[in-house]
C-alpha positions as CSV (number, residue, x, y, z in Angstrom):
1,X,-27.6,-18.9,-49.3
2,X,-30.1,-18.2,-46.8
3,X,-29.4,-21.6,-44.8
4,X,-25.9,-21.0,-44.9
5,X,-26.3,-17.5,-42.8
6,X,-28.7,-19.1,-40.9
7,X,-26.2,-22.0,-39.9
8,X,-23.4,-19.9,-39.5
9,X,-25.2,-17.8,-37.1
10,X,-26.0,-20.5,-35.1
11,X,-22.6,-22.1,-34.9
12,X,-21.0,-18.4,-34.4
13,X,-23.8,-18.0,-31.2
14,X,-22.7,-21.4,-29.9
15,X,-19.2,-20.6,-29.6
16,X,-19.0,-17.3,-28.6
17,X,-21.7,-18.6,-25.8
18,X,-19.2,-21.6,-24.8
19,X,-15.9,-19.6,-24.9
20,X,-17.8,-17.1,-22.5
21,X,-19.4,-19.9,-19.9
22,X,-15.7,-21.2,-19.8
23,X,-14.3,-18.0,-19.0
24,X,-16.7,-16.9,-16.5
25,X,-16.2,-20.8,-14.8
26,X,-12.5,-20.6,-15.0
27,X,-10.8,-20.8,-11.7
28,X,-8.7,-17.6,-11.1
29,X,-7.8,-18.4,-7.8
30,X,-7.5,-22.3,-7.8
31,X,-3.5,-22.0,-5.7
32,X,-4.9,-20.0,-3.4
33,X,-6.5,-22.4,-1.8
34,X,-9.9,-20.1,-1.2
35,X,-8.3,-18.2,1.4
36,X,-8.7,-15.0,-1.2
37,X,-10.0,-14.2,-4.3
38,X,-7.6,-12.4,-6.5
39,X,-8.8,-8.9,-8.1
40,X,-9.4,-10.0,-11.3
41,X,-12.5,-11.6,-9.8
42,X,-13.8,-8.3,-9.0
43,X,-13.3,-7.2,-12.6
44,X,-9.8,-5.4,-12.0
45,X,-7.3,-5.7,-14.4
46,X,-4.1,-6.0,-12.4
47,X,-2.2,-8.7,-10.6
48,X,-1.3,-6.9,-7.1
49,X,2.1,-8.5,-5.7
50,X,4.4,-7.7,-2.7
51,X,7.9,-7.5,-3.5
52,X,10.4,-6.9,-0.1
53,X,12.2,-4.3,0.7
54,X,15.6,-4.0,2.2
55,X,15.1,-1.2,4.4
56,X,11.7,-0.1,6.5
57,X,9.8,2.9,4.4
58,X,8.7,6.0,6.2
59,X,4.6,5.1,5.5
60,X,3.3,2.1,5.4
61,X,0.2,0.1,5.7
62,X,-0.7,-3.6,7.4
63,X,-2.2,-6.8,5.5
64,X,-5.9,-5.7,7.5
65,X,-5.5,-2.2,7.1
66,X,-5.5,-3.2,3.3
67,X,-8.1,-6.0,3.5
68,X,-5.5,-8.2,1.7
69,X,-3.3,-11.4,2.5
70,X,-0.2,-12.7,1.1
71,X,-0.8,-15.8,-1.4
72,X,1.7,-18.2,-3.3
73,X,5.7,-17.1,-3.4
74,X,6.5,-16.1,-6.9
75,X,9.7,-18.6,-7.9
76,X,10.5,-16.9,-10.7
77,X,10.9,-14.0,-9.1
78,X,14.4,-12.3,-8.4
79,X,13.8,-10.9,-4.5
80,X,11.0,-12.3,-2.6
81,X,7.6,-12.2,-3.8
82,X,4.2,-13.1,-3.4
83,X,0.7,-12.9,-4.7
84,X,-1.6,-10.8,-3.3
85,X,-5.4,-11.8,-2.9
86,X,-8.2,-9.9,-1.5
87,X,-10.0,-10.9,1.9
88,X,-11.8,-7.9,2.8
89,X,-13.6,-5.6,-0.4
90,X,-14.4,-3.0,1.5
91,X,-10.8,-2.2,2.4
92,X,-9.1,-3.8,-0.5
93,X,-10.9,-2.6,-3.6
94,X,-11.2,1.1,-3.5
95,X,-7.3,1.6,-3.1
96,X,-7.3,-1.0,-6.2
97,X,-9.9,0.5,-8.1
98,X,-8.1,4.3,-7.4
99,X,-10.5,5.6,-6.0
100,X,-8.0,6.4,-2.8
101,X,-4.2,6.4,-3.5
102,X,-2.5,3.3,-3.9
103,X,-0.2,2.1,-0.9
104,X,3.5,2.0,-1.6
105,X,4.8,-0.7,1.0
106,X,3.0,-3.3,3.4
107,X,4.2,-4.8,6.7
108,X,4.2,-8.5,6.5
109,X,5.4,-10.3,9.6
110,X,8.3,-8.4,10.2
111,X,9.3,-7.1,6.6
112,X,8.5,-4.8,4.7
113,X,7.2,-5.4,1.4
114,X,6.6,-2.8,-2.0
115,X,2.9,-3.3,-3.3
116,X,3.7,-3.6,-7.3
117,X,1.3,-4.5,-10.2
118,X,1.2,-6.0,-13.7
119,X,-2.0,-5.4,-16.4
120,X,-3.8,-8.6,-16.7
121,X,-6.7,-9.4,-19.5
122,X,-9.3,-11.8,-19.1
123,X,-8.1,-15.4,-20.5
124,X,-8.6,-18.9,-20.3
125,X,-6.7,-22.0,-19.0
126,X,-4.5,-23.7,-21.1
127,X,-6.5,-26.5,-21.4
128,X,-9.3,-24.6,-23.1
129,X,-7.4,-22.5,-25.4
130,X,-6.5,-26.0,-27.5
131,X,-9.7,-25.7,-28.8
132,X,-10.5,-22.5,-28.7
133,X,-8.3,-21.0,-31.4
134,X,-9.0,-24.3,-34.0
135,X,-12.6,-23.8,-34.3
136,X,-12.9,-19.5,-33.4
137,X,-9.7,-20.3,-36.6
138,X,-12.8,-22.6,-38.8
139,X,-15.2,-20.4,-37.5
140,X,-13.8,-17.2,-39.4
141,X,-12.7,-18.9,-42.4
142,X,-16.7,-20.6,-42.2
143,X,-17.7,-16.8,-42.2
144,X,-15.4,-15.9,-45.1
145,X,-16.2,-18.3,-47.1
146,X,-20.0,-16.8,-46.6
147,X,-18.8,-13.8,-47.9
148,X,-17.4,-14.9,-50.6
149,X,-20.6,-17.3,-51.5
150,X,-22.7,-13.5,-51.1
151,X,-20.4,-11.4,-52.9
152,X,-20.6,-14.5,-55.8
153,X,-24.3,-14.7,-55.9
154,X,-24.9,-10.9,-56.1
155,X,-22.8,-10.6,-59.3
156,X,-24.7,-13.1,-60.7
157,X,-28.0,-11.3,-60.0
């Protein structure tokens, strides 16, 4: 019984110490091609985008007044819309962090865009998660069937 524990431990350690290395070595900003990091590299969980407006608003901020620059055009996206990715921390985190107010609208060129977000969580690329979820999946059922083998022994004791 003891080995058992003792091996699923060590199998539990080794994935949960893979999963992590991959997901700390994922490339969050591969498309952009390292002209900004986007802010979930500085731990903050929200994908910034600017969105364009149809009419000039009343305030409004630049891309260097924000320390930020405008990254890939969304496709999908109904109006136009692009990424935004972080060139300068010192001007570009606290107003993402909320620590000042966020901006409503950005100048870009000569539009004006509306600074939007969406919650993001940590992940990993595609390409990882096909093995991920099999063996976390083998893992837990390696870890219930432990259980069971405990529960089992200490009945017959």
């Amino acid at each position: 019984m003891k080995a058992v524990l003792v091996l699923m431990a060590i199998l539990t350690v080794a994935y949960v110490g893979v999963v992590v290395y991959a997901n700390n070595n994922s490339s969050h900003n591969a498309d952009s091609g390292g002209y900004g990091k986007e802010p979930i590299d500085y731990g903050i969980l929200r994908a910034y985008f600017a969105e364009k407006l149809e009419t000039e608003p009343q305030e409004w901020n630049t891309t260097g007044e924000l320390g930020i620059i405008f990254g890939d055009k969304m496709e999908s996206a109904e109006t136009e819309t692009y990424l935004i990715l972080i060139v300068d921390e010192e001007k570009a985190l606290p107003w993402m962090n909320g620590t000042i107010p966020e901006p409503y609208a950005v100048k870009y060129g000569d539009s004006f865009y509306r600074i939007v977000f969406l919650w993001v969580g940590f992940g990993l690329p595609e390409r990882v998660n096909q093995w991920q979820i099999p063996i976390g999946g083998a893992l837990g059922a390696g870890w219930v069937f432990t259980g069971a083998l405990f529960v089992k022994g200490r009945k017959k004791e």
